[in-house]
N, CA and C atoms of all chains as a GROMACS GRO file, in nm:
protein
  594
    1UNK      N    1   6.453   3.106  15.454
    1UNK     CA    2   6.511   3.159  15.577
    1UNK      C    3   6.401   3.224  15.661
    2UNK      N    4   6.383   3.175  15.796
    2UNK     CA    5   6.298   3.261  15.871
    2UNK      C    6   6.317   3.358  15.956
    3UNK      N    7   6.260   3.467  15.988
    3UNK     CA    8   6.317   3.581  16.037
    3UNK      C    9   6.224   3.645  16.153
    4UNK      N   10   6.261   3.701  16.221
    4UNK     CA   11   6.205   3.738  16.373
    4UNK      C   12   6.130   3.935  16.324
    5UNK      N   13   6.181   3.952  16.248
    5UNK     CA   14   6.113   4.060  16.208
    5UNK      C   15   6.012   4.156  16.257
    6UNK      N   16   5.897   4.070  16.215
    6UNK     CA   17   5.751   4.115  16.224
    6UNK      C   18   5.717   4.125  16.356
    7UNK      N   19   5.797   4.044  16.461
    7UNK     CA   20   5.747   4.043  16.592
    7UNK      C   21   5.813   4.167  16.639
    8UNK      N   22   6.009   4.171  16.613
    8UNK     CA   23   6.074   4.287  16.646
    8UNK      C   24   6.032   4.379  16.643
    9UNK      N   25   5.966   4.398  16.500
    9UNK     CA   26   5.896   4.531  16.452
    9UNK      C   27   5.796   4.592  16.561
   10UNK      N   28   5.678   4.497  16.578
   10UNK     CA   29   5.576   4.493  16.644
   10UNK      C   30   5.620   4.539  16.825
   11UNK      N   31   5.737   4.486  16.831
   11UNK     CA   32   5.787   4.552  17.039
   11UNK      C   33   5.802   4.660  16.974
   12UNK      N   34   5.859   4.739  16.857
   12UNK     CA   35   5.938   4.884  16.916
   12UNK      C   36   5.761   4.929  16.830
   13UNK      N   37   5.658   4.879  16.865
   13UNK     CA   38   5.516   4.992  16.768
   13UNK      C   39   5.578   5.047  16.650
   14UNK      N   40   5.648   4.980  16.532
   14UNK     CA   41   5.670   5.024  16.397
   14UNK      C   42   5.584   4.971  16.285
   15UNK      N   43   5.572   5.040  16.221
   15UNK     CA   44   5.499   4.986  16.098
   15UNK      C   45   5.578   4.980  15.963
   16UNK      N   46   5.524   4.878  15.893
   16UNK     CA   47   5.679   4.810  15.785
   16UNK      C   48   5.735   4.989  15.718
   17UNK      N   49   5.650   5.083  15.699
   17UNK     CA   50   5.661   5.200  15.638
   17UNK      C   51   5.764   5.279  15.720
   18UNK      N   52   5.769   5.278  15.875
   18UNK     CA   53   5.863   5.305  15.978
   18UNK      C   54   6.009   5.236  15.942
   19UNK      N   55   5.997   5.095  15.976
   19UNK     CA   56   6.093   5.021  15.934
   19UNK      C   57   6.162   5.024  15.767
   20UNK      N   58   6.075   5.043  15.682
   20UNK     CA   59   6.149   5.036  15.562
   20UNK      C   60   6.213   5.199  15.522
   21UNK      N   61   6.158   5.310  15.642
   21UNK     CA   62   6.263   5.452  15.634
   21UNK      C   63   6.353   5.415  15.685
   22UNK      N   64   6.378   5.362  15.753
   22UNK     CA   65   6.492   5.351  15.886
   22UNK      C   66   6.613   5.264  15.803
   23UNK      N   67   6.534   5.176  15.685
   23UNK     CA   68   6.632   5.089  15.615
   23UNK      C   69   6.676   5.145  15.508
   24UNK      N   70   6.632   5.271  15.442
   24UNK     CA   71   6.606   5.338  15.323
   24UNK      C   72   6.556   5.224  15.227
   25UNK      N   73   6.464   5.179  15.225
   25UNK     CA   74   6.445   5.080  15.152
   25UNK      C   75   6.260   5.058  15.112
   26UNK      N   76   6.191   4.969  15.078
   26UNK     CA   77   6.076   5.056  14.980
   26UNK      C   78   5.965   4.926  15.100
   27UNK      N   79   5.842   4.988  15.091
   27UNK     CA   80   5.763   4.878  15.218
   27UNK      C   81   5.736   4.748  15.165
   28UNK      N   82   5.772   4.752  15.075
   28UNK     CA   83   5.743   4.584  14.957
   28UNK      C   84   5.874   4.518  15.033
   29UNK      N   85   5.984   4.583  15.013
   29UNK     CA   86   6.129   4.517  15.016
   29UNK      C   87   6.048   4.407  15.196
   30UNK      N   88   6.034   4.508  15.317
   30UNK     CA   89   6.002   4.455  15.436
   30UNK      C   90   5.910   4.387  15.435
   31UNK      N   91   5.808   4.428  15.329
   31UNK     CA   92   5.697   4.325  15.333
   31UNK      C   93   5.748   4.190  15.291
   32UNK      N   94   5.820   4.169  15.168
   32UNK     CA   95   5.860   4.029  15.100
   32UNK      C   96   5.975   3.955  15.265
   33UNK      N   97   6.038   4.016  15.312
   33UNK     CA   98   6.155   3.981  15.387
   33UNK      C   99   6.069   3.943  15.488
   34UNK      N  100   5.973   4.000  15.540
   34UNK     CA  101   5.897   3.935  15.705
   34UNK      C  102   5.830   3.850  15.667
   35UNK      N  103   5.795   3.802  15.508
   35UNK     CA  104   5.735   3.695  15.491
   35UNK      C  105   5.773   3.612  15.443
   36UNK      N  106   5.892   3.592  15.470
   36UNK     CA  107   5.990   3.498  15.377
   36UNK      C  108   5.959   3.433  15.239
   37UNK      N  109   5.966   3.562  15.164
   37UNK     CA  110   5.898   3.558  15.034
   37UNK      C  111   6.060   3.570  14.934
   38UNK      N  112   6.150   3.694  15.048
   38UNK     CA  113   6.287   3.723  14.982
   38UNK      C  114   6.362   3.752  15.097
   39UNK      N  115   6.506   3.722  15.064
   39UNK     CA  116   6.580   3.698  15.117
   39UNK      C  117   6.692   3.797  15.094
   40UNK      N  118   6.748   3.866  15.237
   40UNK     CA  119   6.813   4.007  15.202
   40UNK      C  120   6.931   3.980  15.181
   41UNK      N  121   6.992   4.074  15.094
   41UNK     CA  122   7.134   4.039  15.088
   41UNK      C  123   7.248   4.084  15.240
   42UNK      N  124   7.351   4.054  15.248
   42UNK     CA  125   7.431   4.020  15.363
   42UNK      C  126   7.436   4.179  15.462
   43UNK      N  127   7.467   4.267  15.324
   43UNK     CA  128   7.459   4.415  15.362
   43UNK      C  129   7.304   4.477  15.468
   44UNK      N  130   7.226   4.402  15.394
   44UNK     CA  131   7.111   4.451  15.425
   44UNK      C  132   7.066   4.387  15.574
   45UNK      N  133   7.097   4.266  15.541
   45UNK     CA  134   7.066   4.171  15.691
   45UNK      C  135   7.159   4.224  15.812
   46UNK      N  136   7.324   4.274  15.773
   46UNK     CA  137   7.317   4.348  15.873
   46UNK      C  138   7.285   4.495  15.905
   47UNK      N  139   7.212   4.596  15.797
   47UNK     CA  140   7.191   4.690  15.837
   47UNK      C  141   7.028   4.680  15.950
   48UNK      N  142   6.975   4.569  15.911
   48UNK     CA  143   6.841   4.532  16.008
   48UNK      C  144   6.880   4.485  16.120
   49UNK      N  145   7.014   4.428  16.133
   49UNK     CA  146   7.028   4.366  16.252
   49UNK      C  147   7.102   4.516  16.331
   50UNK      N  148   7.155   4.650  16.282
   50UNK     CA  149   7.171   4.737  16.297
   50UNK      C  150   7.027   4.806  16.380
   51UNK      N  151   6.950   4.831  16.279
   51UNK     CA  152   6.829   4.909  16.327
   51UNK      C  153   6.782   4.862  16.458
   52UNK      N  154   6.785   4.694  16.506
   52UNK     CA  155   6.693   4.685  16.613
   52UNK      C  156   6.826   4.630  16.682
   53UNK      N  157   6.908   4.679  16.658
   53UNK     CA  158   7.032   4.655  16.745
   53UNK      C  159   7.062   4.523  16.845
   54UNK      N  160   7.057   4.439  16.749
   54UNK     CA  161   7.120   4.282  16.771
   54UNK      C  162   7.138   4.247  16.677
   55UNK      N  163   7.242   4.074  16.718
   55UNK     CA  164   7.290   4.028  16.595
   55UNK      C  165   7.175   3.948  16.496
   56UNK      N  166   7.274   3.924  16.332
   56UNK     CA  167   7.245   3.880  16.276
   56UNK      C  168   7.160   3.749  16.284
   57UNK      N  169   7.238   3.641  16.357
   57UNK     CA  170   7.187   3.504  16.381
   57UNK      C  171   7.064   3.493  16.555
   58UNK      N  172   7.046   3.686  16.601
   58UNK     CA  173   6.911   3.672  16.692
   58UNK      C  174   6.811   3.678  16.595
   59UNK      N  175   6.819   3.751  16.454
   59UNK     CA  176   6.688   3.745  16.411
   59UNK      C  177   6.691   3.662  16.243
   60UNK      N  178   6.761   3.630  16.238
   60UNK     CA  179   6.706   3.540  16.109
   60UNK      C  180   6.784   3.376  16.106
   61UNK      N  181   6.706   3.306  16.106
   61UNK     CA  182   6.734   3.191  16.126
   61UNK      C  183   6.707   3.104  16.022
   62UNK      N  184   6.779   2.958  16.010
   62UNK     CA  185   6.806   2.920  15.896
   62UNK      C  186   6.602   2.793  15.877
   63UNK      N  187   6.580   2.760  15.760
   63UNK     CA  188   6.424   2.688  15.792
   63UNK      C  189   6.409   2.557  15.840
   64UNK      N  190   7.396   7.164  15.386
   64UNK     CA  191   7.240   7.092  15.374
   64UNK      C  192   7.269   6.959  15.230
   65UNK      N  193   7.166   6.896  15.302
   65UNK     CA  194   7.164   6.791  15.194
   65UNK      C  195   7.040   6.793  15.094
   66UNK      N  196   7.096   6.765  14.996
   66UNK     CA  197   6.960   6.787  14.898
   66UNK      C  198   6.866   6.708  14.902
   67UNK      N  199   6.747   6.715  14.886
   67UNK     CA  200   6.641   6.625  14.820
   67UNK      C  201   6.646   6.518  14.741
   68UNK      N  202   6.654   6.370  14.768
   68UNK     CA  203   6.725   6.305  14.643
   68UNK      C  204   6.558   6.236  14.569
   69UNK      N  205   6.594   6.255  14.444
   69UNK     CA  206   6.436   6.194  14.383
   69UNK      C  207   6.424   6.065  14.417
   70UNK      N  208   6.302   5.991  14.421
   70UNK     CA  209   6.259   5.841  14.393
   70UNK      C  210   6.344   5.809  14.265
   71UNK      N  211   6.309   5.672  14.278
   71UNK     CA  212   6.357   5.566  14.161
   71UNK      C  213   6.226   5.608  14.050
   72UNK      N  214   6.121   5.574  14.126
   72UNK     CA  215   5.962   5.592  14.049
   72UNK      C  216   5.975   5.714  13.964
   73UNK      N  217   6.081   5.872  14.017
   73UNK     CA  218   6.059   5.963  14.000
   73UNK      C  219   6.152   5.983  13.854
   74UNK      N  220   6.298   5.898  13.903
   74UNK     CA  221   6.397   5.955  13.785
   74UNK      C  222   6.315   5.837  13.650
   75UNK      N  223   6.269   5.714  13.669
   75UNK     CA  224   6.165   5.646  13.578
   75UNK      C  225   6.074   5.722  13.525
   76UNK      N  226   6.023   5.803  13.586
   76UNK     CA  227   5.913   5.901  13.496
   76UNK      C  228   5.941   6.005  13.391
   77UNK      N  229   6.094   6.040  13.494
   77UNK     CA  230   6.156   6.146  13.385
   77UNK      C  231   6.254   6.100  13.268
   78UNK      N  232   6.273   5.972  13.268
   78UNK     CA  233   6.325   5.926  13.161
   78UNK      C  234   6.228   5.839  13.043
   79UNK      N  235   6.125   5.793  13.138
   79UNK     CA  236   6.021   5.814  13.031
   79UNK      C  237   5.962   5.924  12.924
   80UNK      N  238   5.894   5.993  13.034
   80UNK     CA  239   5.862   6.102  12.938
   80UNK      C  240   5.963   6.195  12.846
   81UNK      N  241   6.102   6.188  12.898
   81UNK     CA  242   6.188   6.272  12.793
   81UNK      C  243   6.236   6.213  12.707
   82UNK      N  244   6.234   6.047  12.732
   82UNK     CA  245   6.245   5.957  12.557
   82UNK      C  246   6.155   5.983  12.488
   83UNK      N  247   6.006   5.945  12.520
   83UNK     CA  248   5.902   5.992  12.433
   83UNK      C  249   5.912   6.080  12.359
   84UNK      N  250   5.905   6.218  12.446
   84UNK     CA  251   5.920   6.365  12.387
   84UNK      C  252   5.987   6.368  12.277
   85UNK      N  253   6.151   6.310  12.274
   85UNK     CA  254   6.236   6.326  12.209
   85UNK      C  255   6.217   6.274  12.049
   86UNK      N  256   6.185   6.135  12.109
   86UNK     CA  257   6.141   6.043  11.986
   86UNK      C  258   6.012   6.140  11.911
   87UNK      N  259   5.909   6.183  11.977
   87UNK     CA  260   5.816   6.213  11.898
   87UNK      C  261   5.890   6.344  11.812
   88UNK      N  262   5.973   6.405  11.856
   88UNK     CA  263   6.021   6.578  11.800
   88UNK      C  264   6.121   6.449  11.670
   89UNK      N  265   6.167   6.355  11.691
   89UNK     CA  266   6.243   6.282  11.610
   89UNK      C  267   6.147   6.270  11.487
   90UNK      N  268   6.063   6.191  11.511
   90UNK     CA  269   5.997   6.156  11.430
   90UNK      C  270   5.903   6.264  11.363
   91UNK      N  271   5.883   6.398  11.418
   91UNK     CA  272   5.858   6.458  11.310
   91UNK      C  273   5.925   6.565  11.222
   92UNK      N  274   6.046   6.603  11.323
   92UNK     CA  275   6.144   6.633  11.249
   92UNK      C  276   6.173   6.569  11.165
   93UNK      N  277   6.226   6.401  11.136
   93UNK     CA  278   6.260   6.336  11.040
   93UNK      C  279   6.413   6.404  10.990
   94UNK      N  280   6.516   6.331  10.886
   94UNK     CA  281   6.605   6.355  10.836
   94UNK      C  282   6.733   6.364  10.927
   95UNK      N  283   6.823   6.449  10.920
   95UNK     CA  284   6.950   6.415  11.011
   95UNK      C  285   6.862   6.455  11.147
   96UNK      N  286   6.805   6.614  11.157
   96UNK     CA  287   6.794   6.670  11.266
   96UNK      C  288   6.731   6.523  11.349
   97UNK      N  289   6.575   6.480  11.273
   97UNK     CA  290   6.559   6.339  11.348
   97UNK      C  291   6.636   6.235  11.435
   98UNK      N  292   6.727   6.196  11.307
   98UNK     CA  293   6.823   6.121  11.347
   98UNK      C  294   6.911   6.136  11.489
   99UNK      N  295   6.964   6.316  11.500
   99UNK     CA  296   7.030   6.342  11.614
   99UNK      C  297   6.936   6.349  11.755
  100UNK      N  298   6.802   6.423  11.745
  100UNK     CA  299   6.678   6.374  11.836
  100UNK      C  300   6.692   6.248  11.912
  101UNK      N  301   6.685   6.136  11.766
  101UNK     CA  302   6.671   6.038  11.834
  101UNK      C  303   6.776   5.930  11.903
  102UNK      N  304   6.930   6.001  11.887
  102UNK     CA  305   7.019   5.964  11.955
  102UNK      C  306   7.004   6.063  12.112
  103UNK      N  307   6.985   6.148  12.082
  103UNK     CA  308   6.974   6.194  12.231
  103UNK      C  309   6.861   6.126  12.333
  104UNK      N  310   6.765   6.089  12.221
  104UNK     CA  311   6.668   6.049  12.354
  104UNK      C  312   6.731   5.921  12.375
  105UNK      N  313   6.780   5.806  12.302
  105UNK     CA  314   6.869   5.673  12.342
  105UNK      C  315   6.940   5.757  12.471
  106UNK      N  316   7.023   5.818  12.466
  106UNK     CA  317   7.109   5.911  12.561
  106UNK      C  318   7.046   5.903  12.694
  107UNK      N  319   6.944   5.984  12.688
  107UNK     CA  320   6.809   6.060  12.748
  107UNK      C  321   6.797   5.911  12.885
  108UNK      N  322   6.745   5.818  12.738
  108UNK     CA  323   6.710   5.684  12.842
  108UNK      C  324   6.813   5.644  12.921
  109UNK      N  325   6.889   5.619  12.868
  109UNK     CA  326   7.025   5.520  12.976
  109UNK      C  327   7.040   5.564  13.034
  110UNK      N  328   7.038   5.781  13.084
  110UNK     CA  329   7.121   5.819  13.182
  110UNK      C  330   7.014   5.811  13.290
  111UNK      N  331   6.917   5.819  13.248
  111UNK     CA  332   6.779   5.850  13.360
  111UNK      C  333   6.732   5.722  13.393
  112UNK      N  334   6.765   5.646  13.372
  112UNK     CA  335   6.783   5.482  13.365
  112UNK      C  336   6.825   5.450  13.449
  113UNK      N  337   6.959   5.502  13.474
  113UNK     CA  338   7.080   5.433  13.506
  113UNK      C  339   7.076   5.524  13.716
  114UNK      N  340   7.029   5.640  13.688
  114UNK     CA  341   6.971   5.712  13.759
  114UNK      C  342   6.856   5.662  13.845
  115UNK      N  343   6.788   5.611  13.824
  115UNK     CA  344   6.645   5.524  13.862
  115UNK      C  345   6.715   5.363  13.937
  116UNK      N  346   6.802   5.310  13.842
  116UNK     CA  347   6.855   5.201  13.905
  116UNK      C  348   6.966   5.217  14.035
  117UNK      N  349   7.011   5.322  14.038
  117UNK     CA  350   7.093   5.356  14.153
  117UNK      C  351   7.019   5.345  14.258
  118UNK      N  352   6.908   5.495  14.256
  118UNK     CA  353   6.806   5.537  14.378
  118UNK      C  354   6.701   5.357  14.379
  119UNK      N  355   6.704   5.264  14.359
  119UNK     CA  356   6.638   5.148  14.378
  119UNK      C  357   6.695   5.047  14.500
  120UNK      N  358   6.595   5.008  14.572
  120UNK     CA  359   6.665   4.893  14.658
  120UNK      C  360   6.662   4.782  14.619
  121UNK      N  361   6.730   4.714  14.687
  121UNK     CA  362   6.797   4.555  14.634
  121UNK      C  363   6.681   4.479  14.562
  122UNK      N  364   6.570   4.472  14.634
  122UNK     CA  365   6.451   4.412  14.613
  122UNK      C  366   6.377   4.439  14.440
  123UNK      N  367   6.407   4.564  14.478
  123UNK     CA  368   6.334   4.601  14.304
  123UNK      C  369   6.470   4.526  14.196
  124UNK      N  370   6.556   4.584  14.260
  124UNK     CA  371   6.663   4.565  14.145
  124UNK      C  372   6.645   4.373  14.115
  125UNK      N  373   6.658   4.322  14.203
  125UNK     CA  374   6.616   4.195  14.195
  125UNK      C  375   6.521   4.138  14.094
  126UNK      N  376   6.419   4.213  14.121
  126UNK     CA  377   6.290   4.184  14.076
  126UNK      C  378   6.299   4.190  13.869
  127UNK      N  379   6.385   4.330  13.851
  127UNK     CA  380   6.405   4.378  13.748
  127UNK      C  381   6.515   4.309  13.644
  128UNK      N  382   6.637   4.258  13.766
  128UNK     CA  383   6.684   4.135  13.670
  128UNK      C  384   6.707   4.031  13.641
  129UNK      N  385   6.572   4.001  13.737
  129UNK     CA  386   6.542   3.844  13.746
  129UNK      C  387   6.401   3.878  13.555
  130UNK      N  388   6.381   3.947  13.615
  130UNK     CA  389   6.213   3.997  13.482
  130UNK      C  390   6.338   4.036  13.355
  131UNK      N  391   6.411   4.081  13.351
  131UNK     CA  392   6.525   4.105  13.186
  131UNK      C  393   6.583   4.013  13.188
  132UNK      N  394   6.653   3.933  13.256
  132UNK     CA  395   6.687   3.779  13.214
  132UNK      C  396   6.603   3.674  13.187
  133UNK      N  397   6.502   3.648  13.230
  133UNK     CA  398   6.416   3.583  13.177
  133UNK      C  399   6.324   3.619  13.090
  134UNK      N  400   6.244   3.690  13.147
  134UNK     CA  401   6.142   3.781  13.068
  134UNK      C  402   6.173   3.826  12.932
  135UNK      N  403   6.328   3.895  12.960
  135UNK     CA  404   6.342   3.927  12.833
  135UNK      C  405   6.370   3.855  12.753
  136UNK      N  406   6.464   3.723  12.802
  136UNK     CA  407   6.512   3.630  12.700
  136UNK      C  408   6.380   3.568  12.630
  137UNK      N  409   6.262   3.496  12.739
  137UNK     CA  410   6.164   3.462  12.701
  137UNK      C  411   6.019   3.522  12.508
  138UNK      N  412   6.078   3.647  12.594
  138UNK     CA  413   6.063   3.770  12.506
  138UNK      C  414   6.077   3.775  12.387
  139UNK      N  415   6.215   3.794  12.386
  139UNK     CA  416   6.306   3.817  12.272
  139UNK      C  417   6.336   3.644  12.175
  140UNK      N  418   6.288   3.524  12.219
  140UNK     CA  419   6.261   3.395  12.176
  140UNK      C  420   6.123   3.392  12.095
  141UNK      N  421   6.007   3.451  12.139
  141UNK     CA  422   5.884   3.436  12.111
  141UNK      C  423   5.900   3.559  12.003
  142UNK      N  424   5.945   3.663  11.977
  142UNK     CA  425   5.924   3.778  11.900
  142UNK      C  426   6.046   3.712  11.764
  143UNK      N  427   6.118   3.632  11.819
  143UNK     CA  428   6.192   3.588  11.681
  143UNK      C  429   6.118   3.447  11.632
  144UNK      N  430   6.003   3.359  11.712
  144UNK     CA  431   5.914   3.259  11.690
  144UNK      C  432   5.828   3.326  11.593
  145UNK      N  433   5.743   3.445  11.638
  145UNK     CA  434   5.675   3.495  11.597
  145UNK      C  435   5.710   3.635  11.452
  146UNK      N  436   5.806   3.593  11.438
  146UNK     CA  437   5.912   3.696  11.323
  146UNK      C  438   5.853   3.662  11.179
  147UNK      N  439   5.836   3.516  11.128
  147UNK     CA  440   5.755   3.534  11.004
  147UNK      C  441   5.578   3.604  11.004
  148UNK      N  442   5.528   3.691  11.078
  148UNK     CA  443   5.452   3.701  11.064
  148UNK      C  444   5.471   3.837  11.019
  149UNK      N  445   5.558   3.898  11.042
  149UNK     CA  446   5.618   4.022  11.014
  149UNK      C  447   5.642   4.036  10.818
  150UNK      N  448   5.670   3.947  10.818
  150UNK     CA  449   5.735   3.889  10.610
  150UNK      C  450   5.583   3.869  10.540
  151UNK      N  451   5.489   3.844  10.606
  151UNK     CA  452   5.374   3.815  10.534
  151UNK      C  453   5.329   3.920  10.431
  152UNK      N  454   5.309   3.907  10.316
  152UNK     CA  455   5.291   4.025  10.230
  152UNK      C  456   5.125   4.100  10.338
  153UNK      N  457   5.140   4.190  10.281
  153UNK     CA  458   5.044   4.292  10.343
  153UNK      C  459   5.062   4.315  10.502
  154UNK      N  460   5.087   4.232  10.587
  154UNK     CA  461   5.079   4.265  10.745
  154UNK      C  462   5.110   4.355  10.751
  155UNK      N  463   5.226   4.383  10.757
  155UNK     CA  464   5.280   4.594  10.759
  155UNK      C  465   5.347   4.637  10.695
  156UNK      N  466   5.324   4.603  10.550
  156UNK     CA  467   5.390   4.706  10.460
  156UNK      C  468   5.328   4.833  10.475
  157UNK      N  469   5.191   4.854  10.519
  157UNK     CA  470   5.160   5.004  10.487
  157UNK      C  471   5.277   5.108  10.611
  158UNK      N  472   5.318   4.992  10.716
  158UNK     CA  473   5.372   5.086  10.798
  158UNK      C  474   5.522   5.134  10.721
  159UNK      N  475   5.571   5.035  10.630
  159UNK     CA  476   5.719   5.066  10.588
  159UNK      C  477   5.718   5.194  10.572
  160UNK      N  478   5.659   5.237  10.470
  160UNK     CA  479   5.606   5.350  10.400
  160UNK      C  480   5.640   5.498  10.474
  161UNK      N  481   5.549   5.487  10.612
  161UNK     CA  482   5.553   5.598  10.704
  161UNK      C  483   5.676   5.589  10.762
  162UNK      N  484   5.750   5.439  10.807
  162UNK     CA  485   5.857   5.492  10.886
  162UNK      C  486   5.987   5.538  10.772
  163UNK      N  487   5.968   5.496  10.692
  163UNK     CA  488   6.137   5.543  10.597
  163UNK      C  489   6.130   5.543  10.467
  164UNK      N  490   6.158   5.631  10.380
  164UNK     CA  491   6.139   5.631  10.232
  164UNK      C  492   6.210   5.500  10.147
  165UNK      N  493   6.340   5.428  10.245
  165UNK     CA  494   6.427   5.330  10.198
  165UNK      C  495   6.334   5.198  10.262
  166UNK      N  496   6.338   5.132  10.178
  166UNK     CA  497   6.262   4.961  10.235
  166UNK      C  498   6.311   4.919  10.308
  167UNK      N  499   6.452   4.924  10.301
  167UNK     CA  500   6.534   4.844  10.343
  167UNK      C  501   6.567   4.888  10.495
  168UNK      N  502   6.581   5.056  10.522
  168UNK     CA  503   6.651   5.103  10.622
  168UNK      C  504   6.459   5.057  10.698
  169UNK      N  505   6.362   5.076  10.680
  169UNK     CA  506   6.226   5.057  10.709
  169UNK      C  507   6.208   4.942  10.762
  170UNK      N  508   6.229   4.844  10.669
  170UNK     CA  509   6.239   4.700  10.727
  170UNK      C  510   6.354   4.664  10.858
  171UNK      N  511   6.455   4.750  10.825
  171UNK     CA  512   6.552   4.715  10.968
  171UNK      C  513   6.500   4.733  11.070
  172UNK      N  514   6.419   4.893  11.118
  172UNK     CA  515   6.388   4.977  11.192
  172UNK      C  516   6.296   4.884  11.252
  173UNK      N  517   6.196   4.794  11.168
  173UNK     CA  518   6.028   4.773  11.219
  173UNK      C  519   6.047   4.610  11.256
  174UNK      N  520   6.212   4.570  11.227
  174UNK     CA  521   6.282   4.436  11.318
  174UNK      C  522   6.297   4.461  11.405
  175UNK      N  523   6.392   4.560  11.377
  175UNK     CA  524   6.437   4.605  11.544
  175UNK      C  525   6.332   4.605  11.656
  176UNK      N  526   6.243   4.721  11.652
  176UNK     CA  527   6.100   4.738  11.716
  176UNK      C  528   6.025   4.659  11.756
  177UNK      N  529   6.021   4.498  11.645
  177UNK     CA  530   5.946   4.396  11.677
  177UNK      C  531   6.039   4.304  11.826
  178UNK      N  532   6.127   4.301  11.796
  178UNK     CA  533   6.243   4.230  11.904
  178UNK      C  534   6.226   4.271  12.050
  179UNK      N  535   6.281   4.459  12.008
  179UNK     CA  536   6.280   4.517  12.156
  179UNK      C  537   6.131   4.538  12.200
  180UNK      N  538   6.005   4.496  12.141
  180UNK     CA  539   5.835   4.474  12.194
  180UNK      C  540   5.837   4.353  12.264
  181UNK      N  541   5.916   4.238  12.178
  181UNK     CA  542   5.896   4.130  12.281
  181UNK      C  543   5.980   4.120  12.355
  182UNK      N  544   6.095   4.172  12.395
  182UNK     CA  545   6.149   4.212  12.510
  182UNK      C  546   6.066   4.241  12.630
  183UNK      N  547   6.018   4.351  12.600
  183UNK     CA  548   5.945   4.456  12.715
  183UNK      C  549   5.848   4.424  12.727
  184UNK      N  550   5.758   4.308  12.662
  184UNK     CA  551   5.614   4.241  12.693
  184UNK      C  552   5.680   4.125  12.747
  185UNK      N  553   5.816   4.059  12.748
  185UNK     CA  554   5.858   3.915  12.852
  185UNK      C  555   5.880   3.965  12.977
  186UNK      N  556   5.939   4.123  12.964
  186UNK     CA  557   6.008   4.174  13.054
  186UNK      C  558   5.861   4.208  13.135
  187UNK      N  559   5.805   4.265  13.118
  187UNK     CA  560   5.680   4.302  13.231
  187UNK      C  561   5.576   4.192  13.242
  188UNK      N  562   5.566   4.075  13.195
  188UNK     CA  563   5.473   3.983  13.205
  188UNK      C  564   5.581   3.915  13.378
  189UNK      N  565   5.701   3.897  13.327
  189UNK     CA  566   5.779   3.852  13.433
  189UNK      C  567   5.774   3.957  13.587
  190UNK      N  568   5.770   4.056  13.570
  190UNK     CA  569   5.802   4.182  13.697
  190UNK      C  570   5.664   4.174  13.765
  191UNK      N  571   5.544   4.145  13.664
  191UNK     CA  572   5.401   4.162  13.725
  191UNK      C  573   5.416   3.993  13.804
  192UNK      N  574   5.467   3.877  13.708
  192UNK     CA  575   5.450   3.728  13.803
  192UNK      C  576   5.517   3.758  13.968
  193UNK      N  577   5.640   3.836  13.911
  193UNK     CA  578   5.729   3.822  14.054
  193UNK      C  579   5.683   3.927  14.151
  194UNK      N  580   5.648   4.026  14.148
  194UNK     CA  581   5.540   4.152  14.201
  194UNK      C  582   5.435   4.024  14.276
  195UNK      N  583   5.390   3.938  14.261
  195UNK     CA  584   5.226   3.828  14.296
  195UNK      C  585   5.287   3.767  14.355
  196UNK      N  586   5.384   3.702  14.322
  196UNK     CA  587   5.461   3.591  14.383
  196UNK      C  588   5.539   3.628  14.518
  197UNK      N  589   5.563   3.720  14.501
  197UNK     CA  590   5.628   3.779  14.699
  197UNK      C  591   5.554   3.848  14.758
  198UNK      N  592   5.438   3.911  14.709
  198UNK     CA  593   5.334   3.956  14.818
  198UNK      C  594   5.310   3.858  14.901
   0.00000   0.00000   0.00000
């Protein structure tokens, strides 16, 4: 699954350590997910689509 | 106010070190008192365990039972492959000795031990592959 992430991240000036407080979640978890290494579960995909406040299917897309 | 909640890393440390502790006061206590020691530190582990796996995100937890289902099964296959080496006269009888005055309760103990080693050597050979593999 590919994901818009790293760029999102990059407009609001966050760093995965920013982003992975905001998710309560650990900088590995954001690191594996912006590199489509792992794949978040449903909860999680929408609490990210929460944080940068759009939907699910603006930032992760199928490969 | 809301409290301080520990790391995962953090309640892992403290259930490490207070199994250890426990086990070691077990083991030299020895006899019932031992015995009850070393049910508390079993205790000790699961709750601080179980504690550590809560405060964890999806990702670790992932990681951890993808590494005990395999890892461990892998593990726990190779440590029962590797089980007659354990029966060989001399390999560790000198250890029977130290762990239990009974052969028998000695020999259970130093099965057991051999099993749950290759557990936790499938189990972290697997957590370190998958740790490489998603960087």
């Amino acid at each position: 699954m590919k994901n818009r992430i790293r760029v999102l991240r990059a407009e609001r000036g966050w760093t995965q350590a920013d982003l992975a407080q905001r998710l309560d979640v650990s900088r590995n978890s954001v690191n594996a997910i912006e590199n489509g290494k792992y794949d978040p579960s449903l909860p999680l995909a929408f609490a990210i689509a929460d944080v940068f406040k759009m939907k699910i299917e603006d930032i992760f897309q199928k490969d | 106010m809301s409290q301080p909640r520990l790391s995962a890393r953090s309640w892992r440390l403290i259930a490490a070190l207070g199994f250890w502790a426990l086990i070691a006061v077990a083991l030299f206590a020895r006899g019932t008192i031992g015995l009850a020691f070393a049910y508390a530190a079993g205790v000790w582990l699961v709750v601080f365990s179980l504690l550590a796996w809560r405060r964890q995100d999806e990702y670790v937890r992932a990681a951890q039972t993808f590494s005990w289902i395999f890892g461990g099964l892998l593990g726990l296959l190779a440590s029962l492959a590797f089980l007659p080496v354990l029966i060989q006269p001399g390999v560790l009888s000198p250890l029977l000795g130290w762990i239990s005055d009974d052969p028998a309760a000695a020999a259970f103990i130093l099965g057991a031990a051999w099993i749950v080693t290759g557990q936790l050597m499938g189990f972290l050979l697997c957590w370190v592959g998958w740790h490489i593999a998603k960087r």
